[in-house]
C-alpha positions as CSV (number, residue, x, y, z in Angstrom):
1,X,0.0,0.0,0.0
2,X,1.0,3.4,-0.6
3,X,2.1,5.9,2.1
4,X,-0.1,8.5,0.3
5,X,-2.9,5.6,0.7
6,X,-2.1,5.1,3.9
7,X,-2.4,8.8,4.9
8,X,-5.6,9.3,3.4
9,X,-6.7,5.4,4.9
10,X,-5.6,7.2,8.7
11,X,-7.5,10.6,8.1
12,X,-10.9,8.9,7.4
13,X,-10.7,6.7,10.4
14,X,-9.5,9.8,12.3
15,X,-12.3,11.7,11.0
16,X,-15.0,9.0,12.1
17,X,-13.1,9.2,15.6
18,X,-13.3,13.5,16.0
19,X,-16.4,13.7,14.1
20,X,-15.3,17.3,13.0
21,X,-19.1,17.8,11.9
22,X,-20.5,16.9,15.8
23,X,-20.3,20.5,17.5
24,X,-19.7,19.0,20.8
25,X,-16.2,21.4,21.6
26,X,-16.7,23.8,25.0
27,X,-16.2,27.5,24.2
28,X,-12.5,26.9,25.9
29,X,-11.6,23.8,23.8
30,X,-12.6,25.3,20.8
31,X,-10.9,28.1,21.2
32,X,-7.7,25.8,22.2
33,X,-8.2,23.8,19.1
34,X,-8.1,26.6,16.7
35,X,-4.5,28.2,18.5
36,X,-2.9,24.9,17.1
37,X,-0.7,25.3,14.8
38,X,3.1,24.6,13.9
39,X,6.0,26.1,14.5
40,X,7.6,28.3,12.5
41,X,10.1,26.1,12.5
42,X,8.3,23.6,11.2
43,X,6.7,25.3,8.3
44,X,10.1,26.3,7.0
45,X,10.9,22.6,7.5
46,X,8.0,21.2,5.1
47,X,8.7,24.6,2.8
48,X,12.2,22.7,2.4
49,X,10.6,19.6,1.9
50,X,8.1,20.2,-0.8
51,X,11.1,22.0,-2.4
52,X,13.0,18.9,-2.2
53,X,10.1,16.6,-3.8
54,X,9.0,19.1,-6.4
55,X,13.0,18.8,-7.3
56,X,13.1,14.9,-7.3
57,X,15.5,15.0,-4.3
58,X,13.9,13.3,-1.7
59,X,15.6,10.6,0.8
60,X,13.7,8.1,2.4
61,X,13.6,9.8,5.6
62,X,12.5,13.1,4.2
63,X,9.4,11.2,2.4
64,X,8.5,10.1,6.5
65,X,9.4,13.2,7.6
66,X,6.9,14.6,5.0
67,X,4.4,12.2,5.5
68,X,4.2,12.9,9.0
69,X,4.0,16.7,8.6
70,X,0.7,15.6,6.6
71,X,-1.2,13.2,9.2
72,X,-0.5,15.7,11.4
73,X,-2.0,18.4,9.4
74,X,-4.9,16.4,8.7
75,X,-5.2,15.9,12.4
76,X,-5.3,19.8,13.1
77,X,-7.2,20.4,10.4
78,X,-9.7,18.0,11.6
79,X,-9.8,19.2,15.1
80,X,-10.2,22.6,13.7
81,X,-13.0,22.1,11.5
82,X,-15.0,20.8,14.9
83,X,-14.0,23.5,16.8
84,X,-15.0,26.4,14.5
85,X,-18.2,24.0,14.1
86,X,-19.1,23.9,17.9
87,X,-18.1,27.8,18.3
88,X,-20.8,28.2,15.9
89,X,-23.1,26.5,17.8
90,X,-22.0,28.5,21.0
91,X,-22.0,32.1,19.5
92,X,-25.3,31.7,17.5
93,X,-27.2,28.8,18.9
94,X,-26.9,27.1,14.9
95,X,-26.1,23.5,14.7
């Protein structure tokens, strides 16, 4: 199987497990969920990266390294998506 298989295999089981749709997030958590984010460091780190694979110069441990800076993205992105859905819910009384 394919790591990009496998990613995308990890997010949808992730996603049945956060249910980013399910506005269930206190005020507080929400608002904790949406200050994650990475470091600048790491930004600059998977700017490097994707210059790497656009290039055709990626090792083996850069291709994990990048393939962790996407599950982890999808995870935030994920836990994002249900906190700006349950802060909705909060602020406006919407579902």
């Amino acid at each position: 199987m394919s790591s990009a298989a496998t990613i995308s295999i990890e997010s949808q089981i992730l996603a049945g497990v956060i249910a980013p749709t399910e506005p269930t997030l206190s005020e507080a958590a929400a608002r904790a969920m949406l200050a994650i984010s990475f470091s600048e460091t790491d930004r600059q780190r998977m700017r490097e990266l994707a210059e790497k694979a656009r290039n055709g110069e990626l090792t083996a441990e850069d291709r994990e390294w990048l393939d962790g800076y996407e599950k982890i993205g999808s995870l935030i992105g994920l836990l994002q998506s249900k906190a700006r859905i349950s802060l909705r819910k909060i602020t406006t009384g919407q579902s």
